[in-house]
LUMLORO-372028 format. One record per residue (C-alpha): residue in one letter; x, y, z. Coordinates in steps of 0.05 Angstrom, whole numbers, plus 5000, padded with zeros to 4 digits. Layout:
<zalums>
+------+------+------+------+
: code :   xx :   yy :   zz :
+------+------+------+------+
:    A :    X :    Y :    Z :
...
+------+------+------+------+
</zalums>
This chain:
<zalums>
+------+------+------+------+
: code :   xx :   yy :   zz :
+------+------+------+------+
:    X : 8932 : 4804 : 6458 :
:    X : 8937 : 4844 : 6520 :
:    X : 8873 : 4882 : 6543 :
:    X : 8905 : 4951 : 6523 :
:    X : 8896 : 4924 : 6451 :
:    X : 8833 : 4896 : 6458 :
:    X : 8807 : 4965 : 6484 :
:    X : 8843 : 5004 : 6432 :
:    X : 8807 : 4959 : 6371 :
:    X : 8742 : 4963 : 6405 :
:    X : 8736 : 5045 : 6409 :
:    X : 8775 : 5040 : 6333 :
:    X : 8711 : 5000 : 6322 :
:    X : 8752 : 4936 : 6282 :
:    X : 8716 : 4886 : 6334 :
:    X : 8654 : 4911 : 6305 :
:    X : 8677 : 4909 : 6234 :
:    X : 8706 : 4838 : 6244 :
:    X : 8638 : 4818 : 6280 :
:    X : 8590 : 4854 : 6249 :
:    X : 8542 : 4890 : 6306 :
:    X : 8568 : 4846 : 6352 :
:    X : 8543 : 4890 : 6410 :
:    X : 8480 : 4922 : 6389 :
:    X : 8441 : 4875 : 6422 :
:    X : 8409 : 4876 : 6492 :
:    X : 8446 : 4866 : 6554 :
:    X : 8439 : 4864 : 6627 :
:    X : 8492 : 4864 : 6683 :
:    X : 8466 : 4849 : 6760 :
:    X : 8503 : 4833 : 6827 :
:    X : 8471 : 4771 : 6851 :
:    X : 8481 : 4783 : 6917 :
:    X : 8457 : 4840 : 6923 :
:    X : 8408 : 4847 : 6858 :
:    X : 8432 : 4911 : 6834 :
:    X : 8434 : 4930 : 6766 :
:    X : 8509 : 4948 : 6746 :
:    X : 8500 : 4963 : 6679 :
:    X : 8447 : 4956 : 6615 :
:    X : 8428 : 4965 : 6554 :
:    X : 8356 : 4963 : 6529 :
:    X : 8346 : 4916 : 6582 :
:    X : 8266 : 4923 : 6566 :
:    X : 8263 : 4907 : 6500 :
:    X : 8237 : 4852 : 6464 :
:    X : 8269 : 4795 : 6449 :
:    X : 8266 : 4724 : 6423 :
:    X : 8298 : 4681 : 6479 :
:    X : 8316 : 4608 : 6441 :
:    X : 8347 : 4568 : 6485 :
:    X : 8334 : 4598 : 6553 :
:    X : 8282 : 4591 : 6556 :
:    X : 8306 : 4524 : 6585 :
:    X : 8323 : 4561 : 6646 :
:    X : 8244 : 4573 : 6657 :
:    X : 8234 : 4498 : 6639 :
:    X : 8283 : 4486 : 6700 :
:    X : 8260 : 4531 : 6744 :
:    X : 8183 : 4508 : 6732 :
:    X : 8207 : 4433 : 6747 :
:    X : 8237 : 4458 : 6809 :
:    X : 8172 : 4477 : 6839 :
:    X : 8138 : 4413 : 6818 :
:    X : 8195 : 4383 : 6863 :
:    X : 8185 : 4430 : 6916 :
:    X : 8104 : 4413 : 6900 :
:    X : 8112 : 4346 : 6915 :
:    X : 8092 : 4325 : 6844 :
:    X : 8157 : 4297 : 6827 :
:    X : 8231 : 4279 : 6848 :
:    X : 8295 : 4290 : 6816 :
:    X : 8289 : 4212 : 6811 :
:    X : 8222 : 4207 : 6767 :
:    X : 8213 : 4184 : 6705 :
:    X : 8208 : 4227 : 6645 :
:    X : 8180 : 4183 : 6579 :
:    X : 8198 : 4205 : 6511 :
:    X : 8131 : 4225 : 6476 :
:    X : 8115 : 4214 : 6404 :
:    X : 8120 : 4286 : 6393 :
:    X : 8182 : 4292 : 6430 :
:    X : 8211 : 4260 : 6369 :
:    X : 8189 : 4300 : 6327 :
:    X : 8228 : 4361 : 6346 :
:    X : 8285 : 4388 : 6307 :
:    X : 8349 : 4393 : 6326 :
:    X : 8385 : 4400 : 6393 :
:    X : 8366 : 4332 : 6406 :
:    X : 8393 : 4267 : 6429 :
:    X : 8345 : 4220 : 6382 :
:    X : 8321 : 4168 : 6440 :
:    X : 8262 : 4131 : 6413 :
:    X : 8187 : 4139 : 6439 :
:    X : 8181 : 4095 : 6499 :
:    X : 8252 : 4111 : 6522 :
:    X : 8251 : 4131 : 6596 :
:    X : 8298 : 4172 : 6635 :
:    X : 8305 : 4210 : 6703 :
:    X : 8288 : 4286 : 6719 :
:    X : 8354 : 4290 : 6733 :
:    X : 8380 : 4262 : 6673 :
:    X : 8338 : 4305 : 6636 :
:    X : 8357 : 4369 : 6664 :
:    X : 8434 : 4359 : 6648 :
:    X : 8418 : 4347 : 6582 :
:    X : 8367 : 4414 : 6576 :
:    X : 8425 : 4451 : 6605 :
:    X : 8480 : 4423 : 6569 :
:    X : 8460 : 4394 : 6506 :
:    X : 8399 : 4438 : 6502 :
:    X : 8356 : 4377 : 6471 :
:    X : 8294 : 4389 : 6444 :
:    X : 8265 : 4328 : 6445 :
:    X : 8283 : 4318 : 6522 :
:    X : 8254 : 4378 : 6539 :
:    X : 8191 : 4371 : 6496 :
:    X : 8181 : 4298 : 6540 :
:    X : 8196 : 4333 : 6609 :
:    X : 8135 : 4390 : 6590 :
:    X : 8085 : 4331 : 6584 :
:    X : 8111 : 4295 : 6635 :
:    X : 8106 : 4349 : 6678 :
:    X : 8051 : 4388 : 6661 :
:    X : 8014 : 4336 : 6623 :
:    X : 8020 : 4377 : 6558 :
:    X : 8065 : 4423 : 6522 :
:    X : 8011 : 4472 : 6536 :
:    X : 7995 : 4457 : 6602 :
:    X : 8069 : 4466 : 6611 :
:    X : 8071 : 4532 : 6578 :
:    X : 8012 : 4558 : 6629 :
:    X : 8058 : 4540 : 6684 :
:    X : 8108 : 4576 : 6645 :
:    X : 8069 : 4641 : 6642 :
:    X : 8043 : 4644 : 6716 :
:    X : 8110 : 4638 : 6743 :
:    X : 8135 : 4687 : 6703 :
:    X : 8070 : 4734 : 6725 :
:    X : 8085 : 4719 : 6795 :
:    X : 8173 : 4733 : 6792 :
:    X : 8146 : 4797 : 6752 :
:    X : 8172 : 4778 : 6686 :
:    X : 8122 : 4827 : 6652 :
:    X : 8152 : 4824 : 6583 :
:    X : 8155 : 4756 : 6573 :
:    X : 8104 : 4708 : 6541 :
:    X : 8128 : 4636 : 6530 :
:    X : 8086 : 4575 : 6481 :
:    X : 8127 : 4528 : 6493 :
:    X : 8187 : 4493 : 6539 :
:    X : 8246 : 4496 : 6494 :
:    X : 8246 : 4558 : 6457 :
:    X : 8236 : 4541 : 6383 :
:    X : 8219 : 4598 : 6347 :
:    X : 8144 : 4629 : 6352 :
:    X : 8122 : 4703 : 6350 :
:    X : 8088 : 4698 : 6413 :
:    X : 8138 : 4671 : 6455 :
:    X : 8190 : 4725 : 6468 :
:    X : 8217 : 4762 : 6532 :
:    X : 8269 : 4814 : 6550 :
:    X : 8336 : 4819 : 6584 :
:    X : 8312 : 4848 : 6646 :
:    X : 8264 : 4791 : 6649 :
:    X : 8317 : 4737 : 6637 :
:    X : 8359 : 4772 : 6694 :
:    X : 8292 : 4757 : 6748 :
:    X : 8287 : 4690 : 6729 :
:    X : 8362 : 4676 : 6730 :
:    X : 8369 : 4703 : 6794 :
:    X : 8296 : 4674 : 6831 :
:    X : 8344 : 4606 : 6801 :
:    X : 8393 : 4624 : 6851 :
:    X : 8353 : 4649 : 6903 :
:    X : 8300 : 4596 : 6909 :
:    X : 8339 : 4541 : 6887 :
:    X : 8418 : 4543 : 6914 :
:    X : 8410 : 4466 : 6919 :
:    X : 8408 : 4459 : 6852 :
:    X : 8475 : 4509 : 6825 :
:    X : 8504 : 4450 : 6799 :
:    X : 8464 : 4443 : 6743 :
:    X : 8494 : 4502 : 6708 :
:    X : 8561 : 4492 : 6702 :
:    X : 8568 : 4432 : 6675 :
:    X : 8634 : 4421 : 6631 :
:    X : 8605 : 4360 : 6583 :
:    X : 8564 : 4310 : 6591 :
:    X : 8582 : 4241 : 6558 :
:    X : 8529 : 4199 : 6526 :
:    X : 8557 : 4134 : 6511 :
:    X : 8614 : 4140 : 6474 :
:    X : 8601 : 4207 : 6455 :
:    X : 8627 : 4270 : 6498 :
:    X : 8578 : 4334 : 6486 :
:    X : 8615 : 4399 : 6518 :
:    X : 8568 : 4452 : 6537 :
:    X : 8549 : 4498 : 6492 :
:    X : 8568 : 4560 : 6536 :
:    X : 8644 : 4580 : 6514 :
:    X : 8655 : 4615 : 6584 :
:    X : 8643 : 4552 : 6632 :
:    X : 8723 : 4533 : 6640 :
:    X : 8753 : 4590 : 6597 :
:    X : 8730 : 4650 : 6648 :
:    X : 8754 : 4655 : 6709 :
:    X : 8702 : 4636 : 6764 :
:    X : 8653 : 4627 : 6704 :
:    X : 8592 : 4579 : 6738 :
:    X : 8535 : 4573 : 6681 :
:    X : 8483 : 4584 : 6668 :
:    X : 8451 : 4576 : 6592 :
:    X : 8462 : 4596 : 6516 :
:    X : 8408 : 4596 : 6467 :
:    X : 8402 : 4607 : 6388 :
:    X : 8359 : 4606 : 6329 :
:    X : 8361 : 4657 : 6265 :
:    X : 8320 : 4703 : 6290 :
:    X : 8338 : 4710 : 6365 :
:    X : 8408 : 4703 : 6349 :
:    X : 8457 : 4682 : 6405 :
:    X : 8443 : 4697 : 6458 :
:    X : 8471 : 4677 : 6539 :
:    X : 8451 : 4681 : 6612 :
:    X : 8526 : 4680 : 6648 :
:    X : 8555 : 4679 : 6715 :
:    X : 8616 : 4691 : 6739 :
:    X : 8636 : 4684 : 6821 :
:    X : 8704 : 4715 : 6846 :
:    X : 8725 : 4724 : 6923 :
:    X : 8653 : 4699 : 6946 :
:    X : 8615 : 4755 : 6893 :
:    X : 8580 : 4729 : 6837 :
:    X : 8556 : 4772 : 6780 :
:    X : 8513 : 4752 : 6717 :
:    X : 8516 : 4778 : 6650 :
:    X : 8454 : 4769 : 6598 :
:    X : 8469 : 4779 : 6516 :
:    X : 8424 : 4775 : 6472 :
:    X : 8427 : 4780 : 6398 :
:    X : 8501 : 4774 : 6381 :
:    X : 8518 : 4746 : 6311 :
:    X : 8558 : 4689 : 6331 :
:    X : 8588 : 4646 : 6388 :
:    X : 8654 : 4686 : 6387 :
:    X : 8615 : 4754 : 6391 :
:    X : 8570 : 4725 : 6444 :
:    X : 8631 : 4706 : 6487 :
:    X : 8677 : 4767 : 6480 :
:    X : 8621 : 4812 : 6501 :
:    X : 8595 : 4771 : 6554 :
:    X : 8664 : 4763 : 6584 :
:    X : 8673 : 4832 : 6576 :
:    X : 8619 : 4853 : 6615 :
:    X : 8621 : 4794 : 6666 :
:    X : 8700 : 4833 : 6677 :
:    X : 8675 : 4904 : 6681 :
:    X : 8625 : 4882 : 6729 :
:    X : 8673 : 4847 : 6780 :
:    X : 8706 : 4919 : 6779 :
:    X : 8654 : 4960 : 6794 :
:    X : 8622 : 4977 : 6863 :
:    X : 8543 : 4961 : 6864 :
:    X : 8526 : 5005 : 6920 :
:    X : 8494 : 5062 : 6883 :
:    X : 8469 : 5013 : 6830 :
:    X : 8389 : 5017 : 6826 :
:    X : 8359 : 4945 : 6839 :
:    X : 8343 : 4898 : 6788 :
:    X : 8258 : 4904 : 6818 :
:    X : 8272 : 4984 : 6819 :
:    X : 8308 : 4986 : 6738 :
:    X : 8266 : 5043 : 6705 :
:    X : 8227 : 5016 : 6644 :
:    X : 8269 : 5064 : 6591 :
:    X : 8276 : 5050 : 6506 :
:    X : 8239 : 5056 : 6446 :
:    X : 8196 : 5001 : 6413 :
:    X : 8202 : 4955 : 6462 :
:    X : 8138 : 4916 : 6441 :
:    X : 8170 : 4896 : 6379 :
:    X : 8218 : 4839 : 6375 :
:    X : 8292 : 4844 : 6356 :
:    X : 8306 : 4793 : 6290 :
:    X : 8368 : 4776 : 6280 :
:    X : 8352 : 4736 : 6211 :
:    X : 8388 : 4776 : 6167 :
:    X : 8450 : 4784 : 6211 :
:    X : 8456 : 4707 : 6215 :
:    X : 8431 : 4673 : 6165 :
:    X : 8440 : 4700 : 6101 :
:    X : 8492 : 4678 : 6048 :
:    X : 8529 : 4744 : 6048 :
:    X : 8522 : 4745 : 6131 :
:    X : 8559 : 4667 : 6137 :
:    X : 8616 : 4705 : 6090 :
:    X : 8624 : 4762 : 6137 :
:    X : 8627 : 4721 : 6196 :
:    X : 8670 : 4671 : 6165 :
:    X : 8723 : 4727 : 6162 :
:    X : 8727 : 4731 : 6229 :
:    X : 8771 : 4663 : 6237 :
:    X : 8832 : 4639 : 6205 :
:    X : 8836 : 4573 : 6162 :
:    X : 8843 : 4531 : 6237 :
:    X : 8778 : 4563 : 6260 :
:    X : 8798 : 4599 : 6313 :
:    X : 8790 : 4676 : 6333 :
:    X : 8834 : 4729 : 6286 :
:    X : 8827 : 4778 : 6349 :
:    X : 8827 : 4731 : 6408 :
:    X : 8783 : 4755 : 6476 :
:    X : 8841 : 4775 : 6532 :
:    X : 8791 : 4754 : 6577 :
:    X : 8786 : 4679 : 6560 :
:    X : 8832 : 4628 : 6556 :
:    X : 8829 : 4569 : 6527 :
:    X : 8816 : 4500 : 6557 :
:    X : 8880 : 4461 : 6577 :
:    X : 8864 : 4410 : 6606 :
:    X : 8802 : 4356 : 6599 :
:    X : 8734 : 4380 : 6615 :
:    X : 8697 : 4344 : 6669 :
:    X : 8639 : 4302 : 6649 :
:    X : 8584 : 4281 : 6675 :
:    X : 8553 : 4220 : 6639 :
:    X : 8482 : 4210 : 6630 :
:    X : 8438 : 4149 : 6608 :
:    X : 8365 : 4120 : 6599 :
:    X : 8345 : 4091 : 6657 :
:    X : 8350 : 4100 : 6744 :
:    X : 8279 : 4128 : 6744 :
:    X : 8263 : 4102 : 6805 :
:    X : 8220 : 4156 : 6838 :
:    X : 8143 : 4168 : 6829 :
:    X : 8106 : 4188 : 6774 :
:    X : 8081 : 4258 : 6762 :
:    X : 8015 : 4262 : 6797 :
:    X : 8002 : 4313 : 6736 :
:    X : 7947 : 4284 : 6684 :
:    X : 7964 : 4273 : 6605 :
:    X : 7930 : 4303 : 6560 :
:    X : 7925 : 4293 : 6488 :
:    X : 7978 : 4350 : 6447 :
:    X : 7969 : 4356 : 6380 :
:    X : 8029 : 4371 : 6345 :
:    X : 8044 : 4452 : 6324 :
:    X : 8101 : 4445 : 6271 :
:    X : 8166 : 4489 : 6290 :
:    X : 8186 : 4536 : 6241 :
:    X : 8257 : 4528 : 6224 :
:    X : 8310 : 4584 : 6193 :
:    X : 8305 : 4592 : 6122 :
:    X : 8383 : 4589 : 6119 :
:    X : 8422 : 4538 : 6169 :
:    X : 8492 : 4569 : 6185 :
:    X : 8536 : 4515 : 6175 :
:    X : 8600 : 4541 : 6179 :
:    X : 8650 : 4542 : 6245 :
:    X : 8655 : 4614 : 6247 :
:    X : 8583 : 4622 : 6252 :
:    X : 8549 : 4563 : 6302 :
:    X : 8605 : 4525 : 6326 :
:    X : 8568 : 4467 : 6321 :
:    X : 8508 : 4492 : 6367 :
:    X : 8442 : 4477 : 6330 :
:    X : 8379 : 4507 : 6326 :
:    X : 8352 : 4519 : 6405 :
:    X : 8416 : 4506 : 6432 :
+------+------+------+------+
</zalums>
């Protein structure tokens, strides 16, 4: 389908009809390299983040390197209430021990729970020690919508944050931490015998796409942090809220595209973005869009009886060749401890959805948090 279509179906509004509200939820665009804002959408209003939350996680455990605390190369031991977390996860058993660096290719490509759940205690000695560090970084980046309870993103009323907020921390990432790009763009990462592509559908379908994180439950729906680089300029798209994977890719590549053609001279910067929208204390929920009964039917119509896309993205193509993977095991912990004391956690259960979508056309086999 050539872009002409695509265009022509969008402003006919069948995209919409085939994805629902595919775009009604909140979205960011932002030159990296020069932090200016190229275009938005209630970029201030509240939102459930799932899943990236990782990216604060990551960016948290980066200044506990930079600290001192830790290295790359220290060990992170599965808890006993690591296990306990629902799905992403990769199921090690309590005991297991693996490297920070293990651990983060898993957050950002599997998007485990459990993993991530173990690197909060190991790091900041608790899940809620962790979440402290959580909050004062995001006080000090200026993140003043966001409030996080815990490392991985589950679902929990008070742990929410905005699109404007995601774009500061996403781009502090870059700033403060170049060494560490690599992370992010990850094809797949092969445990064992099993090969676990990332979750984000743009890393090796977009051109010049280079991470960075998806994220889902019911109520946040799915939601993305994406970047893009082309001739040596790099610009990041945030969605949040779409109704399924395909949604969440066309309109992130979309606006990833747009972006590379527009000029961010007279764009305001991403510090300087005017606070603007209604309600923007309240959180989107994206339940009822997702899953319900009569929502898995609607966005089951959106594929054919192979699973794939009835109106295909012109800006995506698909995967021709293997994916590059990057294996990871227990084990090579080899650095110091975390000078960070344990404390005792008592376990908070997670609520889960009341509905799991379990069909293609809806989660693509990414699981709650991921």
């Amino acid at each position: 389908m050539t872009r002409k279509l695509f265009a022509a179906l969008l402003s006919a509004g069948l995209l919409t009809t085939l994805h629902g509200e595919a775009f009604a939820g909140p979205s960011i665009v932002v030159d990296t390299g020069t932090g200016r804002v190229l275009e938005q959408e209630d970029a201030y209003k509240r939102w459930y983040p799932a899943s990236i939350t990782k990216l604060m996680s990551v960016y948290v455990t980066f200044r506990a390197i930079q600290a001192g605390e830790i290295t790359l190369l220290s060990p992170i031991e599965i808890t006993k209430r690591a296990t306990k977390e629902p799905p992403s996860k990769m199921g090690y058993p309590e005991g297991s021990v693996l490297s920070v660096d293990t651990a983060l290719k898993i957050m950002m490509v599997k998007s485990a729970n459990d993993v991530t759940t173990a690197l909060a205690e190991n790091v900041g000695g608790s899940v809620a020690g962790f979440a402290e560090r959580m909050n004062k970084e995001a006080a000090r980046l200026g993140m003043n919508g966001s409030h996080f309870m815990n490392a991985h993103g589950l679902h929990d009323e008070n742990h929410y944050t905005s699109a404007h907020d995601i774009a500061v921390l996403a781009t502090a990432l870059h700033q403060d931490f170049p060494q560490y790009a690599n992370y992010f763009d990850i094809e797949a990462i092969a445990a064992g015998d099993q090969v676990i592509p990332n979750h984000n559908g743009l890393i090796g379908s977009f051109e010049g796409a280079d991470g960075m994180k998806t994220g889902y439950t019911c109520p946040a729906g799915f939601n993305v942090v994406a970047t893009a680089t082309r001739n040596n300029r790099q610009i990041m798209a945030i969605v949040l809220g779409a109704v399924s994977t395909d949604a969440r890719d066309y309109r992130t590549a979309e606006l990833l595209t747009a972006g590379f053609g527009k000029s961010s001279d007279a764009a305001p910067l991403l510090a300087d973005l005017p606070r603007s929208g209604e309600d923007l204390t309240t959180a989107g929920n994206m339940r009822n869009e997702i899953c319900t009964e009569e929502a898995q039917k609607r966005i089951a119509k959106t594929r054919d009886a192979e699973g794939k896309p009835l109106v295909p993205s012109p800006f995506l193509v698909e995967m021709t060749r293997p994916r590059v993977v990057v294996s990871v095991a227990l084990g090579g912990a080899t650095g110091p401890k975390s000078t960070q004391p344990r404390f005792a956690d008592v376990p908070i259960p997670t609520p889960r959805p009341d509905y799991e979508p379990n069909t293609a056309a809806a989660v693509s086999a990414v699981e709650q948090g991921g």
